[in-house]
N, C-alpha and C positions, 0 to 999 in steps of 0.2 A: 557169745552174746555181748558181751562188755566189747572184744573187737569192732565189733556190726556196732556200736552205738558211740564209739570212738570213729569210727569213716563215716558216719549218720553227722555227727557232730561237726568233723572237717567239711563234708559236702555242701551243707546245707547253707550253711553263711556263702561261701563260692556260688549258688543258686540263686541264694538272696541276689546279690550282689550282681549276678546278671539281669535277673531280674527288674531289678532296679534300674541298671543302664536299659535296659530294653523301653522303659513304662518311662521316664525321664525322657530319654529322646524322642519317644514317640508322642507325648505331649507336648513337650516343649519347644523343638527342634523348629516351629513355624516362626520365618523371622521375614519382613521384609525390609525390600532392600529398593534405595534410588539408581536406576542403571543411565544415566544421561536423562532421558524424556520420557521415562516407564518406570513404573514402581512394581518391581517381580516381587511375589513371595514364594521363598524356598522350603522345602521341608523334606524332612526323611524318617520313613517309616522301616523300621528294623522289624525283620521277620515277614516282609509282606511279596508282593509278585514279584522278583524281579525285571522291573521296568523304568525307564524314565516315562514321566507321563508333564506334557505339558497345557495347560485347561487354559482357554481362552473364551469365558466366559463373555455373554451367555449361549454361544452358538455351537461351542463345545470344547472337546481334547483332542488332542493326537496323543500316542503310545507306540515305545518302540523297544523292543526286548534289548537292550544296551550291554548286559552284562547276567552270569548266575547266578551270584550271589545272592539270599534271599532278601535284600533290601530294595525299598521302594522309594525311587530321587522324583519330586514334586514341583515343578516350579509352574506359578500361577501368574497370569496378570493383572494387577490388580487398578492399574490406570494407566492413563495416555495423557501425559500435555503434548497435545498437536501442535501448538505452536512451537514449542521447545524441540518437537520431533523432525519439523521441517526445517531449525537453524542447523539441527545438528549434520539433519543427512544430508543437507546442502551447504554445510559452511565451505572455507575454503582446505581443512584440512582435511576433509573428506574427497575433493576434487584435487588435493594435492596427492592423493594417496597417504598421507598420513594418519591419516582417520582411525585403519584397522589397528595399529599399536594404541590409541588411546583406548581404543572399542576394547583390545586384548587387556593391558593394565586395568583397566578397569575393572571387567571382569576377575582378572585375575584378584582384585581386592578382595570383592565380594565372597568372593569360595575361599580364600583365605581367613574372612572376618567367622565364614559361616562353619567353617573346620574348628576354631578356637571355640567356639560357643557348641559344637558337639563336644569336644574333650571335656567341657568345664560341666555340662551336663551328667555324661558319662561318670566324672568324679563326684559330682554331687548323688547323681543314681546309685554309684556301687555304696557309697556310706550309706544313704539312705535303707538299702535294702538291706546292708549287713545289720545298720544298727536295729530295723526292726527284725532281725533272726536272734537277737538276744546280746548282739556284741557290743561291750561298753566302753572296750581297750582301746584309746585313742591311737596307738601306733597301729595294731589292725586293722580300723576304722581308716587311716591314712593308706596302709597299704591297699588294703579293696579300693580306695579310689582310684588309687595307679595303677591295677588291675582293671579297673574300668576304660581309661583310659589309652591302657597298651590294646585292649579289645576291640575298641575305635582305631588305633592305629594299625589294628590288624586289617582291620575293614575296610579302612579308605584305601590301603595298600593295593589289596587284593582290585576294590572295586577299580582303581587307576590301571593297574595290569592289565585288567580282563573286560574293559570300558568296548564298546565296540561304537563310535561315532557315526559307521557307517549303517547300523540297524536302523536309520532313520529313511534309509532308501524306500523302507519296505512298513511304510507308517500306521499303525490302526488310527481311525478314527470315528468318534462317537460324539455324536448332536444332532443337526438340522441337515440332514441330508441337501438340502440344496446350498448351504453354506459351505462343503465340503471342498469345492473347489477354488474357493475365493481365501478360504483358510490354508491352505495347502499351497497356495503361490504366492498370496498378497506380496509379500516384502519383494519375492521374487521375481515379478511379472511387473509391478509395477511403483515402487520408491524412485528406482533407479529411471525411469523417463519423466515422472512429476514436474521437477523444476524447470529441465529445456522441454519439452512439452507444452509447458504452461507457458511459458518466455515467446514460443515462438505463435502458437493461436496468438496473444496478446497483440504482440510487433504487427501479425496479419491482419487481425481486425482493422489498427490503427490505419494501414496503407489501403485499406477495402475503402474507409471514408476519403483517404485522400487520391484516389482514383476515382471516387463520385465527383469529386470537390473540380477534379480538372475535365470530365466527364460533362458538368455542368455549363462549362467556359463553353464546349466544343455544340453544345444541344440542349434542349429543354428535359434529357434525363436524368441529371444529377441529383441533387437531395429534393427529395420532395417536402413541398411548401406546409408546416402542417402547426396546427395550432395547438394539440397535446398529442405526443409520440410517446405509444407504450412498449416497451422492450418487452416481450413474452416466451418465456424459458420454463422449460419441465424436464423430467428425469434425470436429472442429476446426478443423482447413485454415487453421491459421495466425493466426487471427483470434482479437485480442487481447480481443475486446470478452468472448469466452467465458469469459475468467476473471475477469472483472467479476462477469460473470456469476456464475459459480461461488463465487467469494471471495464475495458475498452473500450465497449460499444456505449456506455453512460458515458464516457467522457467525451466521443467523438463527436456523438450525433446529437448530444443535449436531450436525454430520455427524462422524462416527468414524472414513469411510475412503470414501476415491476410487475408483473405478474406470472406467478407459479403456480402450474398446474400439477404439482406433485411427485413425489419418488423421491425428495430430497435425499435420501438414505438407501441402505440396502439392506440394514435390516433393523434399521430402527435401534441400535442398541443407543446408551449414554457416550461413548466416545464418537460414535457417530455424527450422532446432535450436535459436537462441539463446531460443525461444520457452518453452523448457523451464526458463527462469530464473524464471518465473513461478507453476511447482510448488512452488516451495522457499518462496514468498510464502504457499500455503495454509498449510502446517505440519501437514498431514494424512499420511497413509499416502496414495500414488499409485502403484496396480495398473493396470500398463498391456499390452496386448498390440500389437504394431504392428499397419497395418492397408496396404493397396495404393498408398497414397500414401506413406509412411515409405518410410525407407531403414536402410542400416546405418549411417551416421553420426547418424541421430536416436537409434536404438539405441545405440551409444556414449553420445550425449549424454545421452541419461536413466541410463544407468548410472552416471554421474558426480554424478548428480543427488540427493543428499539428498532423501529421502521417500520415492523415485519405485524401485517395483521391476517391472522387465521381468521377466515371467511365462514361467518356462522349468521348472522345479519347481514344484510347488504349493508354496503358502505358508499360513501362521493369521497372522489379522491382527484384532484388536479382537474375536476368539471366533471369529471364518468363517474355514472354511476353503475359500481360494479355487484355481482351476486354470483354467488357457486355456493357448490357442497362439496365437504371431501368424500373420499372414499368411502364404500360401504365396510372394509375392512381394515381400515386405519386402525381402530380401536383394537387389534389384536398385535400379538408379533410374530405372525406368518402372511407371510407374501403373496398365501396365494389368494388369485383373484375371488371373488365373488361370482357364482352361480349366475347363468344367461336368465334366468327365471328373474331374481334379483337385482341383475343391471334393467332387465325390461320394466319391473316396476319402480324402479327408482324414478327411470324417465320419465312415466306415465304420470308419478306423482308431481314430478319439475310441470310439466306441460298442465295437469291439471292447476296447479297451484298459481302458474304465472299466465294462462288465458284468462283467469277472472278478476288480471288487476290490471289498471291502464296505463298506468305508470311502472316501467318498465325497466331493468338494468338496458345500460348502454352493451355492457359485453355480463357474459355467464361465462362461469368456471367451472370443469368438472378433470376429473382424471381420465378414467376409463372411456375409449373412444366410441365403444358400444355406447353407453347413455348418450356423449353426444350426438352420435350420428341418428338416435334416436327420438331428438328432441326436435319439437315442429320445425319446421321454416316459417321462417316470417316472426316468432316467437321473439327472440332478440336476433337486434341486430350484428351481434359478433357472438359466438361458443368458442371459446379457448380450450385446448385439450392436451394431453401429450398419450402416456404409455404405450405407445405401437412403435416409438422409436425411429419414424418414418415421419419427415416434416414432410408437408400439404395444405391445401388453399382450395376450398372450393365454395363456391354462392351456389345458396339454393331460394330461388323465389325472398331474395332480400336479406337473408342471412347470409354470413360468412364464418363457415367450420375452417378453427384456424388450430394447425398441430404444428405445433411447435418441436415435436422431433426430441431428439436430447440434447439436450445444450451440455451431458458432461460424456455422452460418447456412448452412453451405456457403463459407465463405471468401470470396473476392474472387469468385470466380462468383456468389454470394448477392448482390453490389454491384451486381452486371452486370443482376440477372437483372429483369424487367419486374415480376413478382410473386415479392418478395423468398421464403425461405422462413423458417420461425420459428426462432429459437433454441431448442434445446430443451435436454430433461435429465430424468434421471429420479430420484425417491428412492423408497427400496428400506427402509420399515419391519420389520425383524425384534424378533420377541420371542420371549425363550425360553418351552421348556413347563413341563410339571409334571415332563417326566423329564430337565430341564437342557436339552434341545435346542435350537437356534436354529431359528426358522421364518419364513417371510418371511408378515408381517399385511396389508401394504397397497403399493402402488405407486402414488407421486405424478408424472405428466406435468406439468413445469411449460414453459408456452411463452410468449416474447416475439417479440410479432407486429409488423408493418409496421416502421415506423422510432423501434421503443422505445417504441410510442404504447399499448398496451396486453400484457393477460398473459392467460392462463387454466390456470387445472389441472382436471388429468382425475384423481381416485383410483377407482384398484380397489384392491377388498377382495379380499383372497386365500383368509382362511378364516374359521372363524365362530372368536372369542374376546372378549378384554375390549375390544376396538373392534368399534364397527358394521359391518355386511355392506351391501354394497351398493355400486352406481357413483355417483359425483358430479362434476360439474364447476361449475366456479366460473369468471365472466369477470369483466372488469375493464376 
């Protein structure tokens, strides 16, 4: 008995004392860290699956069985400066190839800062635990920490040996099933074409104008004569390269006012929104309506946004007076569309709402091409639209449904897709009449196609006046 209560006596502090590193690490162990233009937080959960698991809120994780050991490696992300994200992966030490050794030290710091801060835990845990199993002896109390500690270094050892980098081939993931594939390639499908991507849509835009410009010299089709010219772009989906895009086309043609028919995002989270930083860079007027992809945090964000106004009233902006609604399912953050039942009454409601007032938007905004295409003729004179990703122009009995296409390609699905699709965008010629009116004279389809490699515009004429009638397209 006395034996048994002598190995009772030696055990139990040794238990304490794991114990203690176990509930210490596992508390404490969450540290964040600045990696260049991302703030990860790491953490390690001792005794849990082993897995590394990476959570890229709010759309979800990946997980991949990395090693046996029963510890759980966590690392989360907890933000983005986009801006910062674009100096880095395009500076020039990243196009020198130098990039990857700073990318490597760096990291290297962080796993080293985050290792010394497990040991110091570990030694705090095993005192912790011995001294409440009854131990008062300072040099015991010292050794269980360094017990604690060699217990860590047994750990990291093993997990370094038995690491398997390549379990990532073979990745779980958990969230928003149609987020899956956008999480699963982002960095890899599309970082690396952004910058020359963006550079060259840009430079093409620029030479579309000065092919009008000489175009002009040769015939009566060059820029058409107009006395407020709206640039009209939708679906966006995040893609930076569309305001390359865009910021071209303001500079060439002398645009008066923007209008967004929605999708700015793909899925509406907060690093997303930060996209909206790049409105305030046109210096234009930016009418946007959200569209199935938005959320109420993009919402937010453009409201804060100088230029940029969410279309909830009608508004007169540069002599137009414009009106839309956004999406019927803006206010969630799922993508998917709204029910045929729900886009029919929307429209019904537009159509009943705007036949019994005589004063009238010059143009209407919506997203979803069902409402538009559901909405009277004759009702307004322009319907602005996008989400079908398919730019188009058609009059019907005095209206003109105008799609604007995507001006960002489709987003990272546009990276993915086998036959990319075009950037697109529309300009929208108004001249006034003889009796002050604004009238819409011409609609320019401008499109960059394959990988920045060429452009074409489509114009229609809208009505007969001091610009020519007729369709033309121009390729390049």
């Amino acid at each position: 008995m006395q034996q048994r209560a002598k190995n009772r006596s030696r055990c139990l502090p040794v238990l304490f004392a794991i114990l203690g590193v176990i509930a210490f690490v596992n508390l404490f162990s969450s540290t964040d860290y600045r990696f260049f233009s991302v703030v990860v937080n790491l953490e390690v959960l001792l005794g849990s699956a082993p897995q590394t698991r990476v959570i890229l809120p709010p759309v979800g994780e990946i997980r991949a069985h990395t090693h046996w050991l029963p510890v759980q490696l966590n690392a989360e992300l907890r933000s983005v400066d986009l801006g910062l994200l674009r100096q880095t992966v395009f500076s020039p030490l990243l196009q020198g190839g130098q990039a990857p050794d700073e990318l490597q030290a760096g990291a290297s710091q962080i796993i080293f800062h985050f290792f010394l801060k497990q040991l110091f835990l570990a030694f705090v845990g095993a005192v912790a635990g011995l001294f409440l199993s009854g131990v008062r002896s300072a040099t015991r109390l010292v050794r269980g920490g360094f017990l604690g500690m060699l217990l860590i270094l047994i750990a990291v050892g093993l997990l370094y040996a038995t690491y398997r980098p390549e379990a990532f081939e073979q990745v779980e993931y958990e969230g928003m099933i149609e987020a899956a594939p956008w999480i699963l390639s982002l960095v890899r499908d599309a970082l690396d074409q952004v910058e020359e991507l963006g550079q060259r849509v840009q430079a093409l835009a620029g030479n579309l104008y000065t092919a009008l410009q000489r175009l002009e010299e040769m015939g009566p089709l060059g820029l058409v004569e107009a006395d407020v010219l709206v640039l009209h772009v939708s679906d966006i989906h995040n893609n930076p390269i569309a305001y390359n895009f865009a910021a071209q086309v303001v500079e060439s043609f002398g645009v008066d006012v923007i209008l967004d028919t929605g999708d700015l995002t793909d899925w509406g989270t907060t690093l997303e929104a930060e996209i909206t930083s790049r409105i305030e860079q046109l210096g234009l007027p930016y009418i946007f309506v959200s569209g199935n992809h938005d959320s109420p945090q993009v919402v937010r964000r453009l409201l804060e946004t100088s230029q940029a106004v969410v279309l909830g009233e009608p508004v007169t902006v540069a002599g137009l007076y414009v009106a839309g609604t956004g999406d019927l399912v803006a206010d969630s953050y799922l993508p998917t569309p709204a029910s045929l039942e729900e886009l029919s009454a929307l429209a019904e409601e537009i159509n009943a709402r705007w036949g019994a007032v005589e004063e009238r938007p010059h143009i209407f905004l919506v997203h979803n091409h069902r409402v538009a295409e559901a909405i009277s003729p004759g009702l307004f004179p322009v319907v602005a639209y996008g989400h079908t990703h398919q730019w188009g122009v058609t009059q019907v009995d005095g209206t003109v449904y105008s799609n604007a296409g995507t001006t960002g390609a489709a987003g990272i699905r546009g990276f993915q897709s086998k036959e990319p699709l075009p950037y697109s965008l529309s300009l929208l010629y108004f001249v006034r009449g003889e009796d002050g009116n604004l009238k819409l004279q011409a609609v320019d389809g401008v499109h960059v196609t394959g990988l920045g490699q060429s452009f074409s515009l489509q114009r229609t004429f809208v009505e007969h006046g001091r610009n020519r009638t007729g369709d033309v397209e121009l390729t390049m």
